[in-house]
C-alpha positions as CSV (number, residue, x, y, z in Angstrom):
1,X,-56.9,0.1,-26.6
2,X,-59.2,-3.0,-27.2
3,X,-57.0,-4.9,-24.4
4,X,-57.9,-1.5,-21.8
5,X,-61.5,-0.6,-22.7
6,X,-62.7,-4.3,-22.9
7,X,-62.9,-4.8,-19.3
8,X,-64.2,-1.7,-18.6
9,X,-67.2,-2.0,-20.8
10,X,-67.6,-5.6,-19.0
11,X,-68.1,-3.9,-15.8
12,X,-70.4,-0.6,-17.0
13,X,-72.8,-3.9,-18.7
14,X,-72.5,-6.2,-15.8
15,X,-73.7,-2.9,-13.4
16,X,-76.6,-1.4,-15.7
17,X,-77.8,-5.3,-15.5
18,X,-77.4,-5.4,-11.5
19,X,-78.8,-2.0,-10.9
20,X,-81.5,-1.2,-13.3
21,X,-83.3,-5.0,-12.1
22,X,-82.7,-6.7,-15.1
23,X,-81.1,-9.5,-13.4
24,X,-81.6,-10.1,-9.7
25,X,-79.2,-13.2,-8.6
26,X,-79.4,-14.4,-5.4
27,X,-76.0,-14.0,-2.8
28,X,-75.5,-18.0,-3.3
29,X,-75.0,-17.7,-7.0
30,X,-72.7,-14.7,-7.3
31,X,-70.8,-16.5,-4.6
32,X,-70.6,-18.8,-6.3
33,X,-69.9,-17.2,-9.7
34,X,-67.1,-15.3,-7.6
35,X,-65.5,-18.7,-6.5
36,X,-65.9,-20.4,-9.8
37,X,-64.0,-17.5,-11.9
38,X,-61.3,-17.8,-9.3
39,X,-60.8,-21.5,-9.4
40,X,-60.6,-21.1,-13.2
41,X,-58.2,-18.5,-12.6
42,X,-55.9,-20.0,-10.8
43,X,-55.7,-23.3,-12.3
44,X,-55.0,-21.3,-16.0
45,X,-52.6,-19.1,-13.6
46,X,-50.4,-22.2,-12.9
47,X,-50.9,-24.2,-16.0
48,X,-49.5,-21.1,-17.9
49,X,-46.8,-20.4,-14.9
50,X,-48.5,-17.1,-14.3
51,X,-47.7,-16.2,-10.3
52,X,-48.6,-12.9,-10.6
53,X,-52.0,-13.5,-11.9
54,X,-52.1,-16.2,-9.2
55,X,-51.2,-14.0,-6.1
56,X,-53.6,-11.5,-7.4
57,X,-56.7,-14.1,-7.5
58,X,-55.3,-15.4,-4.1
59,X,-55.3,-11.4,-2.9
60,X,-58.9,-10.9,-4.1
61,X,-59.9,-14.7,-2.4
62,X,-58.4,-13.2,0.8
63,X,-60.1,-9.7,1.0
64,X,-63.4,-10.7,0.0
65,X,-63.4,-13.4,2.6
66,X,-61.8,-11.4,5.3
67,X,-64.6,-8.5,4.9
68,X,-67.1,-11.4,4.7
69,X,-66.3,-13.5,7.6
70,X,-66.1,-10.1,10.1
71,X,-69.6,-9.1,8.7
72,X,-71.3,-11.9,9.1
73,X,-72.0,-11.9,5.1
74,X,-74.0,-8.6,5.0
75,X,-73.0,-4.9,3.9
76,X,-70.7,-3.6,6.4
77,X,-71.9,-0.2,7.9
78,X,-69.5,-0.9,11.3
79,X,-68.2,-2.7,14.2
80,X,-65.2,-5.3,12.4
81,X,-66.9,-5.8,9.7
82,X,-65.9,-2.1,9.1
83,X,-62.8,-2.0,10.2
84,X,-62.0,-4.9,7.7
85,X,-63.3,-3.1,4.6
86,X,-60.6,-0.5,5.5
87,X,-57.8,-2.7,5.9
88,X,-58.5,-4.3,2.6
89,X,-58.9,-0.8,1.3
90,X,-55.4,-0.1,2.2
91,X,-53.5,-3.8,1.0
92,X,-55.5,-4.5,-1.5
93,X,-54.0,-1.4,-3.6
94,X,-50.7,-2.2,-2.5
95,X,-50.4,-5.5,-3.3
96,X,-51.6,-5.0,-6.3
97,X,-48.9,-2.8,-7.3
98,X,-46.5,-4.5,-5.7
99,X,-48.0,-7.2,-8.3
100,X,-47.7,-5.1,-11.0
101,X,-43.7,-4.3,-10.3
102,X,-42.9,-7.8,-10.4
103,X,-41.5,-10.2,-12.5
104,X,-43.1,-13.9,-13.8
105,X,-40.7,-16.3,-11.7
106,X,-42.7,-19.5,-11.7
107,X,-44.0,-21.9,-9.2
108,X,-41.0,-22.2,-7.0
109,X,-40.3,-22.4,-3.4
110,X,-38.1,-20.0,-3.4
111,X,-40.0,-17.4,-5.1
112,X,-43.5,-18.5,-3.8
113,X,-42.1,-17.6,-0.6
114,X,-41.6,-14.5,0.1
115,X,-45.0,-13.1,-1.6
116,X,-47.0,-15.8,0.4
117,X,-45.3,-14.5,3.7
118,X,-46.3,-11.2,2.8
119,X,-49.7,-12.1,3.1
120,X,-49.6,-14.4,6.1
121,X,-48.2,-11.1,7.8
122,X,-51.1,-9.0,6.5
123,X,-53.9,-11.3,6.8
124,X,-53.1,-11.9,10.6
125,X,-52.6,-7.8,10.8
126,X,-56.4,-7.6,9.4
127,X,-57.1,-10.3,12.2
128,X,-55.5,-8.5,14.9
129,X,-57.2,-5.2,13.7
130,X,-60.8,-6.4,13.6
131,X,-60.9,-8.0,16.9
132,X,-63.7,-6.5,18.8
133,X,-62.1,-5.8,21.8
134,X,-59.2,-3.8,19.6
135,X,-61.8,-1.5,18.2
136,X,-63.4,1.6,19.7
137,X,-66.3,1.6,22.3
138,X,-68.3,3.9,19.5
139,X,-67.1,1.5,16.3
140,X,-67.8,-1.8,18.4
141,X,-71.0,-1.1,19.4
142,X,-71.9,-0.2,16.0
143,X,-75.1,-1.6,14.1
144,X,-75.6,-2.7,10.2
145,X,-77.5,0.0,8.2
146,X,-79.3,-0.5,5.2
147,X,-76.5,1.7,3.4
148,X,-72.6,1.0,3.9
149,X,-70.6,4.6,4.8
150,X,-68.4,6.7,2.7
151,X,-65.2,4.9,2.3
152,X,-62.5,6.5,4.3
153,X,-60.0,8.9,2.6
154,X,-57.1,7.2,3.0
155,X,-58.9,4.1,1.0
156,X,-59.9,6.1,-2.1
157,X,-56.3,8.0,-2.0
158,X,-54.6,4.3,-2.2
159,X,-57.0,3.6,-4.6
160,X,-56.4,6.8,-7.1
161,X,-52.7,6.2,-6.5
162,X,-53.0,2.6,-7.2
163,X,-55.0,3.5,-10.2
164,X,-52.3,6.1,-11.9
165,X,-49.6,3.9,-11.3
166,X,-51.5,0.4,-13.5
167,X,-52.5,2.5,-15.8
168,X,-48.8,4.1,-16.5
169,X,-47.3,0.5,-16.3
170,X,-50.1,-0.5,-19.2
171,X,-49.8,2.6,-21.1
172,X,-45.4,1.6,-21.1
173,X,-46.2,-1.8,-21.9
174,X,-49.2,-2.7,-23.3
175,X,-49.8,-6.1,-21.0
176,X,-53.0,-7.4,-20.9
177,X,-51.8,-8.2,-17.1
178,X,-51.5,-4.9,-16.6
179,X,-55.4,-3.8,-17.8
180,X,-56.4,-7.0,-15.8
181,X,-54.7,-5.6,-12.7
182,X,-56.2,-2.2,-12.9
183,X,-59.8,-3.3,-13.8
184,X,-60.0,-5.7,-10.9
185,X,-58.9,-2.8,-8.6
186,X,-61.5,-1.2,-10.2
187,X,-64.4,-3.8,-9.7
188,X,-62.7,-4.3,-6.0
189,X,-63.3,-0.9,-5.5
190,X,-67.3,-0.9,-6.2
191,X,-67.4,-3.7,-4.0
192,X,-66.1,-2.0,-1.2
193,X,-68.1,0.5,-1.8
194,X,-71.1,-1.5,-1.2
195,X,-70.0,-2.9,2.2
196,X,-67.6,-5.5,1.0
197,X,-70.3,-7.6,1.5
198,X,-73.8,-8.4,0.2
199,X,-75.3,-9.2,-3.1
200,X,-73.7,-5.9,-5.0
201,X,-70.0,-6.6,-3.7
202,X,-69.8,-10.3,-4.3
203,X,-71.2,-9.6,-7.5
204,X,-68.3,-6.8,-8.2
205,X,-65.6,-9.4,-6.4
206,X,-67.0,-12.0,-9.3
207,X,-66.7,-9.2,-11.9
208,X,-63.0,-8.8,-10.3
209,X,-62.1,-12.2,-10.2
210,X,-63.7,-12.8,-13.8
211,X,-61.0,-10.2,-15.7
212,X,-58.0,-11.4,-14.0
213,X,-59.2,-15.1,-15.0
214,X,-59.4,-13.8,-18.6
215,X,-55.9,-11.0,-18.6
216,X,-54.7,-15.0,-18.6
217,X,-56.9,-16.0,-21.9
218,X,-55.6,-12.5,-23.7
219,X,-52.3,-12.8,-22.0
220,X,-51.8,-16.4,-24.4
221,X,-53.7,-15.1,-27.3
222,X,-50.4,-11.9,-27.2
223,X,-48.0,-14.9,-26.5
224,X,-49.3,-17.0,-29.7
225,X,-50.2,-13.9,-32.0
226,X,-47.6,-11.2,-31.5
227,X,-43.9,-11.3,-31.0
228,X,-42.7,-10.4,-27.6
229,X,-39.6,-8.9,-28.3
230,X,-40.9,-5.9,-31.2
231,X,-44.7,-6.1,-30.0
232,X,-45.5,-6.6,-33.9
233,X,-48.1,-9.4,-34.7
234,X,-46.3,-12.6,-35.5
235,X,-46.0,-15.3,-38.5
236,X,-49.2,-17.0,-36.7
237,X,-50.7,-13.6,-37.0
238,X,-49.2,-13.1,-40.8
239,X,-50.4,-16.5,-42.1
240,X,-53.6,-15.8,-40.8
241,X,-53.9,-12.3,-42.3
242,X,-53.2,-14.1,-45.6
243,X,-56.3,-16.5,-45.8
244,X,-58.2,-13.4,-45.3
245,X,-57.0,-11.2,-48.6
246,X,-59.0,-10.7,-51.4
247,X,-57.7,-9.5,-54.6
248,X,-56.3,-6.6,-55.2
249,X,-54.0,-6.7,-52.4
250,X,-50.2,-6.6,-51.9
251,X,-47.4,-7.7,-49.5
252,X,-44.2,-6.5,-49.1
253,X,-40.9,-8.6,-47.4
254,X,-38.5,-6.4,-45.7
255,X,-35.2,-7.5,-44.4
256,X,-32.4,-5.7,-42.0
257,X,-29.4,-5.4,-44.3
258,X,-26.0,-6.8,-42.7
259,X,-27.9,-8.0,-39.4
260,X,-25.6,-10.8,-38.7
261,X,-23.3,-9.0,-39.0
262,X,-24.3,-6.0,-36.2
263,X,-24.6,-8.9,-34.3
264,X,-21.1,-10.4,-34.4
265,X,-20.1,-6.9,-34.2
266,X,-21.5,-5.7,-31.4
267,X,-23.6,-8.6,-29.8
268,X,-27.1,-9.7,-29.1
269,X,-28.2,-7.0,-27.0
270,X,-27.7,-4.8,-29.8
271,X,-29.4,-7.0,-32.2
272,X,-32.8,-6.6,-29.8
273,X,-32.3,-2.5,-29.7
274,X,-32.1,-2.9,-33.4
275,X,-35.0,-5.4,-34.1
276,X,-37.3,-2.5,-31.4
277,X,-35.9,0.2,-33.4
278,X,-36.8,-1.2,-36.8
279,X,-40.0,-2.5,-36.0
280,X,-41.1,1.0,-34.3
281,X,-40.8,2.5,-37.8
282,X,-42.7,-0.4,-39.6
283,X,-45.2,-0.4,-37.1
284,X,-46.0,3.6,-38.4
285,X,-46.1,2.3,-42.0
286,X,-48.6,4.5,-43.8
287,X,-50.9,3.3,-46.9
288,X,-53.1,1.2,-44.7
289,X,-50.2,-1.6,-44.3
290,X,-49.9,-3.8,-41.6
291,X,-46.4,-5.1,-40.1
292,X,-45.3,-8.5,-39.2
293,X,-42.2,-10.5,-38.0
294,X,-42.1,-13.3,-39.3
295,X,-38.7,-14.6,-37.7
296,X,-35.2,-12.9,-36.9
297,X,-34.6,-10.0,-39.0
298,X,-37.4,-10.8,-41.6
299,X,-40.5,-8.5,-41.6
300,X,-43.5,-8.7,-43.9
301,X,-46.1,-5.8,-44.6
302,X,-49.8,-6.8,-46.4
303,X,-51.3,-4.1,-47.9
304,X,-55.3,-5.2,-48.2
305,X,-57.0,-3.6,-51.4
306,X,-53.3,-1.9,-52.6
307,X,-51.6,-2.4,-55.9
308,X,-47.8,-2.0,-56.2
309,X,-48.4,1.2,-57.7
310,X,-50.3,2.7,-54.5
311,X,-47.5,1.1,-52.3
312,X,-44.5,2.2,-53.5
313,X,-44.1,5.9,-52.2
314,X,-45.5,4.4,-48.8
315,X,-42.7,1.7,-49.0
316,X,-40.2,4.5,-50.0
317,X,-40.9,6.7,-47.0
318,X,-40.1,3.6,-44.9
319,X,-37.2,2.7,-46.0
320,X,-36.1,6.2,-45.8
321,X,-37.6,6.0,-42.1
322,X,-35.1,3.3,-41.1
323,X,-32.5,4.8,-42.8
324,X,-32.4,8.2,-40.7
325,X,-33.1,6.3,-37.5
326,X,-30.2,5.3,-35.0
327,X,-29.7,4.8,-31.4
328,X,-27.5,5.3,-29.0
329,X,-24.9,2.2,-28.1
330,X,-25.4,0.9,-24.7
331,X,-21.6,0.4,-23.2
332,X,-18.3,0.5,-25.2
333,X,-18.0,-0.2,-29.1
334,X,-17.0,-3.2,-29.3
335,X,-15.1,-3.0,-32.3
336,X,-12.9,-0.5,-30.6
337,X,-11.5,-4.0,-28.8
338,X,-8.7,-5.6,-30.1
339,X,-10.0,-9.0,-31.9
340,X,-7.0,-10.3,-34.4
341,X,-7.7,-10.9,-37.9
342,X,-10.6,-11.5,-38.9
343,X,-10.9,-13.9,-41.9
344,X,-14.0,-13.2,-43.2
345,X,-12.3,-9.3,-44.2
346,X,-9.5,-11.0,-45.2
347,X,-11.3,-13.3,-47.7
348,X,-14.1,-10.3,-48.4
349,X,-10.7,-8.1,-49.1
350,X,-10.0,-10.4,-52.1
351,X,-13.1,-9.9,-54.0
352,X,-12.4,-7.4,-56.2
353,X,-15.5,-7.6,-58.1
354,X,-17.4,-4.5,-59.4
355,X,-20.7,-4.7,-56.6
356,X,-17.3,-3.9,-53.7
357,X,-19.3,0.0,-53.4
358,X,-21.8,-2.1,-51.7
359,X,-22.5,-0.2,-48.3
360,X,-21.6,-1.1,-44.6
361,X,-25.3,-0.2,-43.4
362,X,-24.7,-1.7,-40.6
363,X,-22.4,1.2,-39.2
364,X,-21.8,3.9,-36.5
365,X,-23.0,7.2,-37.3
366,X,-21.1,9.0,-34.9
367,X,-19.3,7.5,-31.9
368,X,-21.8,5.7,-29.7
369,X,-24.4,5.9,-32.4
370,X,-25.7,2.9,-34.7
371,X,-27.7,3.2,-37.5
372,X,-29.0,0.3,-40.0
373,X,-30.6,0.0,-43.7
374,X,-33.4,-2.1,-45.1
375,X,-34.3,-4.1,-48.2
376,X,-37.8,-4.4,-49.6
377,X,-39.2,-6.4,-51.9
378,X,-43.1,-6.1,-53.3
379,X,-45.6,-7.6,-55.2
380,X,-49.6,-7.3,-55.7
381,X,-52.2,-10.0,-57.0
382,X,-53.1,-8.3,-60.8
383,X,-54.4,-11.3,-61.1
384,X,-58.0,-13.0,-60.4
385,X,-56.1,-16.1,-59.6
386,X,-53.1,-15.0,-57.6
387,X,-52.6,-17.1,-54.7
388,X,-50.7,-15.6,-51.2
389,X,-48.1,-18.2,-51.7
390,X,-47.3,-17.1,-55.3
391,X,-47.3,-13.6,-54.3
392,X,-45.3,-14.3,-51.1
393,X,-43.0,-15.5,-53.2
394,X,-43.1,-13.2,-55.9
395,X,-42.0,-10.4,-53.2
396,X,-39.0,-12.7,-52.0
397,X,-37.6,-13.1,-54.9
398,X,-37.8,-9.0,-55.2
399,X,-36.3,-9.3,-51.6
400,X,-33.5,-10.6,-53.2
401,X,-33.0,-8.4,-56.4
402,X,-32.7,-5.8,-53.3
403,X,-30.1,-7.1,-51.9
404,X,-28.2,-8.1,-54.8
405,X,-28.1,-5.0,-56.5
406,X,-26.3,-3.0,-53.2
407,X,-29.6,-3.1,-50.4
408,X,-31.1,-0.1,-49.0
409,X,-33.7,-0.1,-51.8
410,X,-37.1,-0.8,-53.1
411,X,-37.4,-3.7,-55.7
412,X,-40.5,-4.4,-57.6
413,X,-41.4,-8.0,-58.8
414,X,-40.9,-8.7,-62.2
415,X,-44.6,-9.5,-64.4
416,X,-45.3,-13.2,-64.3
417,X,-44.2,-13.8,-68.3
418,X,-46.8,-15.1,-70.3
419,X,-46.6,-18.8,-72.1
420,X,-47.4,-17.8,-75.6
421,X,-48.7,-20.7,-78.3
422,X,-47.6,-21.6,-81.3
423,X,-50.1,-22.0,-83.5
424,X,-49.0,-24.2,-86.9
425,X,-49.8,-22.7,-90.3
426,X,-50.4,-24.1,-93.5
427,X,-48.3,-23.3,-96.3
């Protein structure tokens, strides 16, 4: 939510400044506040091999300098300068959908290609469009008014549309791209709204040009801070949260029983639906905990101002969470194939120890249906002087007691033991 409303709030500020006189810039300087934020973006765009974020900046570049150059700089109220403010209202939309739909492919030929004939083809349709001996005798006569028109319909149903379908991408995946993308239309659209041209719209074109530039800064703060695959924040994430506790607190280490297994068995693919899957539940842990992943199928949870007495039902319901949870297989069961012998059965067959009622967890429910268990291990600070680490490690080793005493359960760490003295008496 932080990622969608920030820009937003950025824009109602930036306008109660414009509008109520608080601030007064000249054209020059939001021109050239609109041209630095667009250098900066697109230099972060290719240092962090962002194309889309880099087409978008070039798309913005392009329609403000299209309206600008057939209105001679001011508001446009008609002749090309209008007609231009319409065409952009039209591609600008589109293209930034079509920006939205696709895929990070780097700074290739062969992928630069296409997009940047794309908007050769549009910018010389704009072109054509705006000639003054293309428009109409009513339109090309036309004077500049103090106030721009009503944008047309079709402009403000491309933008709506536009608008639904950003907002439906971000809502599905929670990019700060995606904000970035719909924002910008946003401050575009303001822009346009004052002529495309003028003090107002190149200040909204800088406002535009200024969240794309930082989607990029948020965009490496997700990459560094959460994991991409489960959306959880990540060990950078965890090891800050831990420099941050203050006693009481507690932290909890959960780990996917028989995971390397499931994904011998049934391959990497399923591995990922059953890291998403998993990390869906801890992400809904209640008792005020917070999830992390701190690598492959290793999860920790810190519990800020919790003891292991106010954790454990919390932990409980969690584990019973996972435990009820499965998916459906994507393609064939691959253990229905036909694979040989597999030694490591053969040599697991021959330990005939007493822990053999250990579960699979890692099993089908029902045919096309997987369903996984969890161990969990916990431990709090009851102490003034409990460091993370020694509680970190503290809830490890209850990891392990987990596991080793048939997974699918919630271990407790053992109480540190007391050194006791000996005191000498005299006889």
């Amino acid at each position: 939510m932080k990622s969608l409303l920030a820009p937003a709030i950025w824009i109602v500020l930036f306008a109660a400044l414009l509008h109520t006189g608080l601030v007064a810039p000249s054209v020059a300087v939001l021109t050239f506040a609109f041209y630095a934020a667009l250098i900066a973006g697109l230099l972060m765009a290719w240092r962090f091999h962002s194309s889309r974020i880099f087409f978008a900046l070039l798309v913005l570049f392009l329609a403000e300098h299209g309206i600008s150059y057939f209105s001679s700089g001011h508001a446009a109220a008609g002749g090309p300068g209008r007609m231009a403010v319409a065409a952009v209202g039209l591609l600008l939309p589109l293209n930034f959908v079509l920006i939205s739909f696709g895929k990070e492919k780097g700074f290739t030929f062969p992928t630069l290609a296409p997009a940047a004939l794309l908007l050769f083809i549009e910018c010389v349709t704009v072109a054509v469009l705006c000639r003054p001996e293309a428009l109409a005798p009513s339109v090309r006569g036309a004077h500049h008014a103090a106030l721009a028109p009503p944008l047309p319909f079709a402009t403000m149903v491309a933008f709506a549309a536009a608008t639904i379908v950003l907002l439906i991408r971000f809502l599905l995946f929670h990019k700060p791209v995606e904000s970035g993308l719909l924002w910008a239309l946003a401050a575009s659209l303001l822009a346009l709204h004052f002529g495309g041209a003028g003090r107002f719209a190149s200040a909204y074109f800088a406002t535009a040009a200024f969240i794309l530039a930082v989607s990029m800064v948020e965009t490496s703060y997700l990459l560094a801070y959460h994991d991409e695959l489960t959306t959880l924040p990540s060990r950078r994430a965890f090891h800050d949260a831990l420099l941050r506790l203050e006693t009481p607190y507690s932290i909890a280490m959960f780990d996917i029983d028989h995971f390397k297994r499931c994904n011998d068995t049934y391959g990497h693919d399923t591995g990922d639906q059953v890291l998403r899957l998993v990390a869906s539940r801890l992400a809904r842990v209640t008792g005020g905990g917070q999830a992390y992943r701190c690598g492959g199928e290793e999860f920790a949870i810190v519990f800020p101002g919790k003891t292991t007495k106010d954790v454990l039902d919390h932990l409980e319901q969690l584990r019973a969470s996972v435990e009820a949870s499965s998916f459906r297989l994507r393609g064939g069961d691959r253990r229905q194939v036909e694979r040989g012998t597999d030694r490591r059965n053969v040599r697991s067959a021959g330990r005939g120890r007493a822990g053999h009622a250990i579960r699979q967890l890692a099993r089908v429910t029902t045919p096309g249906e997987l369903s996984v268990t969890a161990s969990i291990g916990v431990a709090s600070s009851d102490r003034e002087n409990s460091s993370p680490e020694e509680i970190l490690q503290a809830a490890d080793k209850a990891l392990y007691r987990a596991k080793a005493g048939g997974r699918n359960r919630v271990e407790v760490a053992s109480p540190p033991r007391r050194r006791t003295r000996k005191t000498a008496t005299i006889a």
